[in-house]
C-alpha positions as CSV (number, residue, x, y, z in Angstrom):
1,X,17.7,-27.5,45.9
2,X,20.7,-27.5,43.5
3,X,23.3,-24.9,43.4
4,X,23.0,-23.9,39.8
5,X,24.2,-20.4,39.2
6,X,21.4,-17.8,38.1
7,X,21.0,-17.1,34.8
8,X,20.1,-13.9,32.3
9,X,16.8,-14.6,31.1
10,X,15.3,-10.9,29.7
11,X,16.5,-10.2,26.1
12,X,15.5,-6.9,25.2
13,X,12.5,-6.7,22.9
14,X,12.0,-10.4,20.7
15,X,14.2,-12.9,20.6
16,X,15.8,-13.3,17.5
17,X,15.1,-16.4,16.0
18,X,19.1,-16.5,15.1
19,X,19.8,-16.6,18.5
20,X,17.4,-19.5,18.9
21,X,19.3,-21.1,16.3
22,X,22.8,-20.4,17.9
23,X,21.1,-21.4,21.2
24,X,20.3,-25.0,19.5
25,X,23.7,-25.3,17.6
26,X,25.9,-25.1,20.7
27,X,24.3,-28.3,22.6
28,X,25.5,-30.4,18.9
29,X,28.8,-31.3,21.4
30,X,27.2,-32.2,24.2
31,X,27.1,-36.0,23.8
32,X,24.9,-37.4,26.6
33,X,21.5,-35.0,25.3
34,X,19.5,-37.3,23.7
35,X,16.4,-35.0,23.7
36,X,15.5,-31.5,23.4
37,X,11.9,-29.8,23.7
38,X,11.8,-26.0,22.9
39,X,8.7,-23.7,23.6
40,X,8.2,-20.9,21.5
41,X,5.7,-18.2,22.8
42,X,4.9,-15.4,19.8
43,X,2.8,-12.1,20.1
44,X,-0.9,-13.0,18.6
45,X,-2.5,-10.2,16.6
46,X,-5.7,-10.5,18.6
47,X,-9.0,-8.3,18.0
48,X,-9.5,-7.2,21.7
49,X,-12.9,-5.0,21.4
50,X,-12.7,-4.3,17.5
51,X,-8.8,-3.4,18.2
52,X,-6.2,-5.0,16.5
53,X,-3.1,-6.1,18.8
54,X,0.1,-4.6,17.1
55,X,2.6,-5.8,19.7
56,X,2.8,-6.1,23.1
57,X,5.0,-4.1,25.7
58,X,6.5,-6.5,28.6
59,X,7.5,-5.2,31.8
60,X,8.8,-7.1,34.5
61,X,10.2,-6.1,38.4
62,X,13.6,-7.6,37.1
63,X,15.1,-8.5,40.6
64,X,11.9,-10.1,41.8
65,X,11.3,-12.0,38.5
66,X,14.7,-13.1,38.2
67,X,14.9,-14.7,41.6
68,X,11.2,-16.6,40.7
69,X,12.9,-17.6,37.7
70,X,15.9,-19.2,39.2
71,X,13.6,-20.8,42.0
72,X,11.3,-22.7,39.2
73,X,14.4,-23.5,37.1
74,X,15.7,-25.2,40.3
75,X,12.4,-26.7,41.2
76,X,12.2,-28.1,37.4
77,X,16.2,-29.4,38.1
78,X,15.2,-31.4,40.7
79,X,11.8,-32.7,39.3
80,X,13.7,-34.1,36.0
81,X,17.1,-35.7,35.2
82,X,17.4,-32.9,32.7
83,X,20.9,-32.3,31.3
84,X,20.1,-28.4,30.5
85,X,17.8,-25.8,30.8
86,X,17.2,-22.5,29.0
87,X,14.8,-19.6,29.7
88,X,14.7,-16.1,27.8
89,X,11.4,-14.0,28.0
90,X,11.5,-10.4,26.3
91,X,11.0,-7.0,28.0
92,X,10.1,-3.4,25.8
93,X,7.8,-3.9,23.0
94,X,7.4,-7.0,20.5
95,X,5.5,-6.7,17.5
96,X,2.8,-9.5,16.3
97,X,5.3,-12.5,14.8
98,X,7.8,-12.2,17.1
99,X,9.1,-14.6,19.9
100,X,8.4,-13.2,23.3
101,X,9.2,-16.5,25.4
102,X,12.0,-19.3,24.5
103,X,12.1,-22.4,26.9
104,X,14.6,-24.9,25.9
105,X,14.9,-28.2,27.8
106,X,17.6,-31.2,27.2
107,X,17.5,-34.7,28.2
108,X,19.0,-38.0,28.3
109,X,15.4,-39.0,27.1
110,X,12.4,-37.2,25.1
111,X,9.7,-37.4,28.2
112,X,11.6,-35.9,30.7
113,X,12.8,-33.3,28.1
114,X,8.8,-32.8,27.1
115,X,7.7,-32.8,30.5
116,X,10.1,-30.6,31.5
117,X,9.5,-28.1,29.2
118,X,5.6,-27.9,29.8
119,X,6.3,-27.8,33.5
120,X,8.4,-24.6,33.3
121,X,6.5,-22.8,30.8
122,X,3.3,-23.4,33.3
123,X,5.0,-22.3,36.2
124,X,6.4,-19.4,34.0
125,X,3.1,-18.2,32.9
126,X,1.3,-18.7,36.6
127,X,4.1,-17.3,38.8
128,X,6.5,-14.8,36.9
129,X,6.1,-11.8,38.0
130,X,6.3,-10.4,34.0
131,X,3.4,-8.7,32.6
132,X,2.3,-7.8,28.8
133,X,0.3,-4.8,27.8
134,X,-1.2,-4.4,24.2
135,X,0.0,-2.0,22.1
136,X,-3.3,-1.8,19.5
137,X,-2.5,-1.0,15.8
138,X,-4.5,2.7,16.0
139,X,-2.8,3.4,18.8
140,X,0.1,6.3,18.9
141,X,2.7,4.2,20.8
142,X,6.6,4.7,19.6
143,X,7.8,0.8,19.5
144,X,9.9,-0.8,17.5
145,X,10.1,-3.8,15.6
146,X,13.8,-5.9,15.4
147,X,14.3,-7.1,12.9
């Protein structure tokens, strides 16, 4: 494996979609990128039962889920020629809307940047050890919404 350094990836509650923008603008100098994929993973408003999802509340043993995180980013280094690679995934409460999950890949070429990006959010969604409860519209829960 590669010695990249470990990165942040929990943002508390959603991720704002200004900081997916920011996130995007920053790789304009980087000269060599000739593709990025982004996944995008938002809160549904399901009906579970006849009860309306109003957000959900993400929870996650942080030193465990951080060190999966860092072992699939590496795994996903050494699978594809990828330039960079950037994972965020909320923990607290996220309302219906909002981003929950932001994968961000960048590539010399578009398939290794697509590719890439399916491969982590897979592995994300099978192995992190990050869990969501719903928080259902009638339900008395105090969270909040960013805005």
């Amino acid at each position: 494996m590669s010695n990249h350094k470990p990165k942040k990836i929990f943002i508390d509650g959603a991720i704002p979609p200004e900081f997916i923008g920011e996130t995007i603008a920053k790789h304009s100098s980087k000269k060599d990128i000739g593709a990025h994929n982004i996944f995008l993973g938002q809160v549904r408003n399901d009906v579970i039962e006849g009860k309306t999802v109003a957000a959900i509340d993400y929870s996650a043993y942080e030193e465990m889920a951080n060190e999966k995180f860092h072992e699939i980013r590496e795994a996903a280094f050494e699978k594809y020629p990828l330039n960079c690679m950037h994972i965020y995934h909320s923990l607290g409460s996220v309302a219906a809307g909002e981003i929950c999950l932001f994968v961000f890949t960048s590539s010399k070429h578009r398939k290794d940047a697509i590719a890439a990006c399916e491969y982590l959010v897979e592995r994300i969604k099978a192995e992190a050890p990050v869990w969501g409860k719903e928080v259902f519209e009638d339900e008395s829960f105090n969270w909040k919404v960013n805005n």
